[in-house]
C-alpha positions as CSV (number, residue, x, y, z in Angstrom):
1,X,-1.3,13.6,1.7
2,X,3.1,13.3,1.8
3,X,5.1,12.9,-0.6
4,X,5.9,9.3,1.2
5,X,2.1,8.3,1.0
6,X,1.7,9.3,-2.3
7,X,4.8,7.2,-3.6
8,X,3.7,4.1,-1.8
9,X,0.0,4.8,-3.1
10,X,1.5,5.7,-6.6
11,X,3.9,2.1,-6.5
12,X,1.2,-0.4,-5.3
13,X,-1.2,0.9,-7.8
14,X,1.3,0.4,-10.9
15,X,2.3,-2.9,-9.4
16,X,-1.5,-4.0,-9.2
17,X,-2.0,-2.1,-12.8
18,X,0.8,-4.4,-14.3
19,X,-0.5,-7.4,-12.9
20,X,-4.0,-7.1,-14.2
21,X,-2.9,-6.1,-17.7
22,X,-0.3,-8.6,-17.6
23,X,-3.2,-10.7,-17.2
24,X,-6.1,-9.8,-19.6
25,X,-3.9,-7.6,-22.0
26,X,-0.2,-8.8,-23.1
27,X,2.0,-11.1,-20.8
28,X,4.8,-8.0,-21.5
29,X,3.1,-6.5,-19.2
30,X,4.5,-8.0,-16.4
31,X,7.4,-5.0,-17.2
32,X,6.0,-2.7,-15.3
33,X,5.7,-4.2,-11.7
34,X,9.5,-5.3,-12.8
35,X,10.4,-1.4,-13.6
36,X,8.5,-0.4,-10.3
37,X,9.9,-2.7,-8.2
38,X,13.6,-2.0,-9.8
39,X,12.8,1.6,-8.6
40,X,11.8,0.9,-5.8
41,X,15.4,-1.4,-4.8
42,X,17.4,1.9,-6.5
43,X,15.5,4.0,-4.3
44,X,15.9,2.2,-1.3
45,X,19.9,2.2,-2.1
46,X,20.5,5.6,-3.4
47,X,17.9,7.5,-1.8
48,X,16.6,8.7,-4.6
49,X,13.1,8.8,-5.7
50,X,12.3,10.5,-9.4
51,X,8.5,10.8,-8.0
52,X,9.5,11.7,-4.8
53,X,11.9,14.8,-6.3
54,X,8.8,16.1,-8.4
55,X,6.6,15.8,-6.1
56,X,8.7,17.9,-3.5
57,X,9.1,20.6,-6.4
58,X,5.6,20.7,-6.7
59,X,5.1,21.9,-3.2
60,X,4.0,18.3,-1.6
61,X,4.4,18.3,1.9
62,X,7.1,16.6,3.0
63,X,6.8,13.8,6.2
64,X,7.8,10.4,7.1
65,X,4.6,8.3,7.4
66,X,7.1,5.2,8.8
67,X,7.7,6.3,11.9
């Protein structure tokens, strides 16, 4: 797997994950798909992805699945 595949695999998950405990745990919950999708907007402005940064240093190949 990329790097970009494994951040869009990493971000639907925590969105879905916030949803569902949002749900059956604690309405505060809904914080995480807020945080995720926050990253996501800073990410898509800045260029900058914390996740994407580590997984680079951890030797993830690196390809755009987008295009």
């Amino acid at each position: 797997m990329t790097v970009d595949r494994i951040v869009h695999l990493v971000a639907g998950l925590m969105v879905l994950l916030g949803l569902a405990l949002s749900h059956y745990v604690h309405p505060y919950w809904i914080a995480l798909p807020a945080f995720v999708g926050l990253n996501l907007a800073q990410s898509g402005l800045t260029r900058f992805c914390p996740l994407a940064f580590f997984l680079k240093k951890a030797g993830v190949k690196e390809e755009n699945c987008c295009s």
